[in-house]
N, C-alpha and C positions, 0 to 999 in steps of 0.2 A: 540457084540463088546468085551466083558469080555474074553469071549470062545478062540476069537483070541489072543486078549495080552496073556493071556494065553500061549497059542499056541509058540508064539515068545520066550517067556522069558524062559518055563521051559523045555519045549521040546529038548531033548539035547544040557541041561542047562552043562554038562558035558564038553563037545567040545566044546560050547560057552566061558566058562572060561577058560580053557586051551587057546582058541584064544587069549581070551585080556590078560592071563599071558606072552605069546609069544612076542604078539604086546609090551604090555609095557617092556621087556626085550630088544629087539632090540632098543626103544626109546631110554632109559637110556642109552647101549652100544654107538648109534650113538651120543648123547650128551656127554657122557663123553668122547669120541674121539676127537669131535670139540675143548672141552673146554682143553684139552692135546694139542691139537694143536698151539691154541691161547698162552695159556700158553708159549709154548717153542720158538713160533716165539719173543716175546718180550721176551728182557733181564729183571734179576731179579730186578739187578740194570741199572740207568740209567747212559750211560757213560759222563763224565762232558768232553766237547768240550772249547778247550780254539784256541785261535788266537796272531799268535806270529809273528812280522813282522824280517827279515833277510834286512841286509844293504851292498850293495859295495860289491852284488853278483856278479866276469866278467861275459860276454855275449860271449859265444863260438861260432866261426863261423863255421861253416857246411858245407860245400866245397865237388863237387867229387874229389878222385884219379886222375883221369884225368888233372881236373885244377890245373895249376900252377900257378894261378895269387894269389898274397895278397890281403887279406879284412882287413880294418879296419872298426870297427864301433864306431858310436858316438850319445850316450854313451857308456862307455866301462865296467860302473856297473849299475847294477839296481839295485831297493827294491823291494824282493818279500815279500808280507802277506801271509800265510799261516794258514789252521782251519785243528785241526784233536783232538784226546784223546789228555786229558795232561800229560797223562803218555808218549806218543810218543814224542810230544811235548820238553818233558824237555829233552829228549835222542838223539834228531835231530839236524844235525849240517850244516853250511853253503854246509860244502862241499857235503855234500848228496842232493840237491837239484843242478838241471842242469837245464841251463837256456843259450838256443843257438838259434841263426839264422841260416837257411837253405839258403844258395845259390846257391844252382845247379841249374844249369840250366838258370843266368843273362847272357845273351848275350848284348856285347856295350856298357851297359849303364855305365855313371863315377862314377854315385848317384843313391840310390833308399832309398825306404826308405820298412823296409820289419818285418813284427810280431815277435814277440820274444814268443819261445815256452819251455814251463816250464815243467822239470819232477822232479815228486815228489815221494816219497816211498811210495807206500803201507798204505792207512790209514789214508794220508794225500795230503789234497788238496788246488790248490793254489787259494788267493780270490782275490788278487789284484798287477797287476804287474805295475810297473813305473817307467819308461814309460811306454807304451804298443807297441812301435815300436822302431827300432834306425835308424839311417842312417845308408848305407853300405856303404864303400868309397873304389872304385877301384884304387891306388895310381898309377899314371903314364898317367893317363886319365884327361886332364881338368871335372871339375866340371862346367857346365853352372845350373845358377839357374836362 
């Protein structure tokens, strides 16, 4: 039994060691890679997120070329909240934030009532719109409710 261990351990004990120098060199390279990677996907610092609400935003209505008819809607402002950096935040102003209904495409109807769809810059995202709908009002057309 002695003869074997032997056998294993010292028997080009040479090549043996150069393996586990190899092996443990590649280990190390693959770990310090991960941990480079981890690294760089998180920021150093964390960025402080603030929430800032806009008031008696209008609601643009969004109509094809085609149609010639008037939209009014009601309401004809909303409040959006909005979360992004605070540095974006402090530099962001009513008018950079768009906020319209789409109606292409209402056939007949006098009333509907239809989403209001918000665009925001780069950065910043909207958390809470109010209303979340308006009425569209086709002027010329009775309203049955």
């Amino acid at each position: 039994m002695i003869k074997f261990l032997r056998h294993v351990v010292v028997d080009d004990f040479l090549l043996k060691l150069f393996s586990l120098a190899l092996a443990l060199l590649f280990w190390l390279t693959v770990s310090f890679a991960i941990r480079q990677r981890e690294g760089s996907a998180r920021p150093s610092t964390p960025l402080a997120t603030e929430v800032r609400t806009f008031f008696n935003l209008p609601v643009v209505v969004m109509s094809s070329a085609a149609d010639a008819r008037l939209f009014k809607v009601s309401p004809g402002q909303v409040e959006i909240t909005v979360q992004g950096e605070s540095r974006m935040l402090q530099k962001l102003q009513g008018k950079d934030i768009r906020v319209m209904v789409d109606v292409t495409g209402i056939e007949g109807t006098p009333s509907l009532r239809k989403r209001i769809e918000v665009f925001t810059p780069a950065g910043v995202t909207h958390v809470v719109v109010m209303p979340e709908e308006v009425q569209v009002i086709i002027p010329g057309k009775p309203i049955v409710r």
